[in-house]
SELUM-558210 format. One record per residue: x, y, z of N, C-alpha, C in turn. Coordinates in steps of 0.02 Angstrom, whole numbers, plus 32768, in hexadecimal, padded with zeros to 4 digits. Layout:
<nodes>
<<X,Y,Z>,<X,Y,Z>,<X,Y,Z>>,
...
</nodes>
This chain:
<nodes>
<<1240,371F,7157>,<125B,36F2,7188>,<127D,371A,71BF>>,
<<126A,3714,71F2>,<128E,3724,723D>,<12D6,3714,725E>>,
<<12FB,3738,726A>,<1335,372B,728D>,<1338,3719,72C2>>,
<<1349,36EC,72C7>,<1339,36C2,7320>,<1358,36E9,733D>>,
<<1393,3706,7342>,<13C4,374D,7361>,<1395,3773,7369>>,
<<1359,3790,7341>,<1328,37C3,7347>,<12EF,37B1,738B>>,
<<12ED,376B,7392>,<12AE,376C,73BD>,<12C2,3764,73FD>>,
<<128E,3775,740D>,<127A,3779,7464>,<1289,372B,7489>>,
<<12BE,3718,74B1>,<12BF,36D4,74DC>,<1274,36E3,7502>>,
<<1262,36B8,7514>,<1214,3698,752E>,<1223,3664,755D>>,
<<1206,3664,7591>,<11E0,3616,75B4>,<11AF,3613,75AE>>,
<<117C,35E7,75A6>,<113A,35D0,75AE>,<1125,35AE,75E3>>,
<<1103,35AE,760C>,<10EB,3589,7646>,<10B1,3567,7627>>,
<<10B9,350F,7628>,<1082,34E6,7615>,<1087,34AD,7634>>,
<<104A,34A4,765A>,<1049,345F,7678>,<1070,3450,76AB>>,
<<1089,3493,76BD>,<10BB,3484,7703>,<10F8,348C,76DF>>,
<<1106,349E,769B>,<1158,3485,768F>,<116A,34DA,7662>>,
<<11B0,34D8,7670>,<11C9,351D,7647>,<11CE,34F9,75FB>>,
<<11C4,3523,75D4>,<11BD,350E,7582>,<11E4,353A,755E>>,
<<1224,3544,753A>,<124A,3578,7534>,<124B,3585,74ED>>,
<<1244,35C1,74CB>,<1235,35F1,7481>,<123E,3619,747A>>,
<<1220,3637,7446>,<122D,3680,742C>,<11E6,369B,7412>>,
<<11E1,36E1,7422>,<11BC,36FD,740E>,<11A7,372A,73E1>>,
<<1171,3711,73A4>,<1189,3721,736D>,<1131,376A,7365>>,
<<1114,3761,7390>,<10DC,3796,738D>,<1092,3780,73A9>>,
<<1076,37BD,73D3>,<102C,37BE,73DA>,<0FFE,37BB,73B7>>,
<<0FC5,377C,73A4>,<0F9E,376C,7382>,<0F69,377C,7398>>,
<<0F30,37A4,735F>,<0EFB,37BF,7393>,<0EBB,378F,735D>>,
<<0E8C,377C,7380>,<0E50,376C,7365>,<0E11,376A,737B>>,
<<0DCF,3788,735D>,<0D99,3794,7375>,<0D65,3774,735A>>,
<<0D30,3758,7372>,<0CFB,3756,7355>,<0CB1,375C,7383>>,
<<0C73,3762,7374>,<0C48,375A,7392>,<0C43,378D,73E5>>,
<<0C63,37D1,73CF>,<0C83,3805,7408>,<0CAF,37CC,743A>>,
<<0CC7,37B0,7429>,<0CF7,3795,7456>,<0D4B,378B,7430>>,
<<0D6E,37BA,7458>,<0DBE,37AC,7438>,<0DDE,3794,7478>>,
<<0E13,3784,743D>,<0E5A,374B,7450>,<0E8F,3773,744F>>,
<<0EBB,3747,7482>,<0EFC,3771,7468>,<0F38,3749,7486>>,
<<0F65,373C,7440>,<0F97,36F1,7452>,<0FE1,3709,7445>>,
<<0FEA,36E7,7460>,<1048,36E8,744A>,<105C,36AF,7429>>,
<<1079,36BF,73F5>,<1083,368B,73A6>,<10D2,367A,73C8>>,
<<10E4,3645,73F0>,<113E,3636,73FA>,<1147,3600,73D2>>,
<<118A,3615,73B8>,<11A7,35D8,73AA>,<11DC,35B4,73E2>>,
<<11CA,3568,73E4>,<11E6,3537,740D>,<122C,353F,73EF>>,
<<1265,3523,742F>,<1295,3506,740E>,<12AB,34C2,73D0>>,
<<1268,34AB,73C7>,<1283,347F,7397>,<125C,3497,7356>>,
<<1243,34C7,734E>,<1222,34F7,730C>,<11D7,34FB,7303>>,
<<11C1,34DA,7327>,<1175,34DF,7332>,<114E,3523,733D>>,
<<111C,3532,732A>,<110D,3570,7333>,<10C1,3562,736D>>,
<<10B2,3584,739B>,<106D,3578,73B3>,<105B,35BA,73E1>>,
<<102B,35C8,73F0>,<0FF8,35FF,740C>,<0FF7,35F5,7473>>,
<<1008,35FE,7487>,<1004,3603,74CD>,<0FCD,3651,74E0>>,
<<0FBD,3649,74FB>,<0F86,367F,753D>,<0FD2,3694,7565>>,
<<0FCE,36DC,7543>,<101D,372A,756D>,<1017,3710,75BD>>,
<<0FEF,36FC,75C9>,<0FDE,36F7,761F>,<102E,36C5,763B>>,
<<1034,369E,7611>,<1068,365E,7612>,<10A6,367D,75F3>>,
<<10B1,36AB,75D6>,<10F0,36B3,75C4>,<110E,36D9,75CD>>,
<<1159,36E1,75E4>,<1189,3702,7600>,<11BD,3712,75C1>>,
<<11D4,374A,75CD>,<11F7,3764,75A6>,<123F,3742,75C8>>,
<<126D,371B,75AA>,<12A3,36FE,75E9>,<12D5,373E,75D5>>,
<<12DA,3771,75AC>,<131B,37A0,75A3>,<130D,37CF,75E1>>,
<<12CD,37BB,761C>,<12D0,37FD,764D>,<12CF,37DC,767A>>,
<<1302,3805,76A1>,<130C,37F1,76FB>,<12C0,37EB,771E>>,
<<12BC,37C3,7748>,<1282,37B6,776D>,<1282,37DC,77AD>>,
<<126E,381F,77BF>,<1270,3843,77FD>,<124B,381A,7840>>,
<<1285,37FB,7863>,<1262,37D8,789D>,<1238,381C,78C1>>,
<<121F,37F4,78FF>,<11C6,381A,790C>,<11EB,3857,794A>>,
<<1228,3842,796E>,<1251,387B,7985>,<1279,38BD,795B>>,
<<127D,38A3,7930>,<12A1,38E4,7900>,<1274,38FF,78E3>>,
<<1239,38E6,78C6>,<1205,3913,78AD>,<11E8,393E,78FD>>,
<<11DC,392D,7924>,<11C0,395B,796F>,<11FE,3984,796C>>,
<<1235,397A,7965>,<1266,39C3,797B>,<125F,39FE,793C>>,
<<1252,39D7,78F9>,<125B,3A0A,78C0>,<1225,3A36,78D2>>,
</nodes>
């Protein structure tokens, strides 16, 4: 069992709406030469489900607006 203290805060972007969790690991699956590759979050109300990494944000990291990344 996982320590919620241990995981990663998350947003999910779905359907237009922020969806807020934790991230409990990268799920990989293949078949037929074609692989997958998911992020297993758990919701705030204990649900567990698979989102596409494309949608999810790590929320424990600052978001570098598009001027501070050009000066770094």
């Amino acid at each position: 069992m996982s320590n919620k203290n241990a995981l990663r805060p998350v947003e999910v972007q779905q359907n237009g709406k922020k969806i807020k969790g934790y991230f409990h690991r990268f799920v990989y699956s293949s078949s037929n030469y074609c692989s997958v590759t998911q992020a297993l979050i758990e919701l705030e109300d204990g649900r567990l489900r698979f989102f596409d990494p494309y949608f999810v944000r790590f929320a424990d990291r600052k978001v570098k607006s598009a001027t501070s990344a050009q000066q770094s």
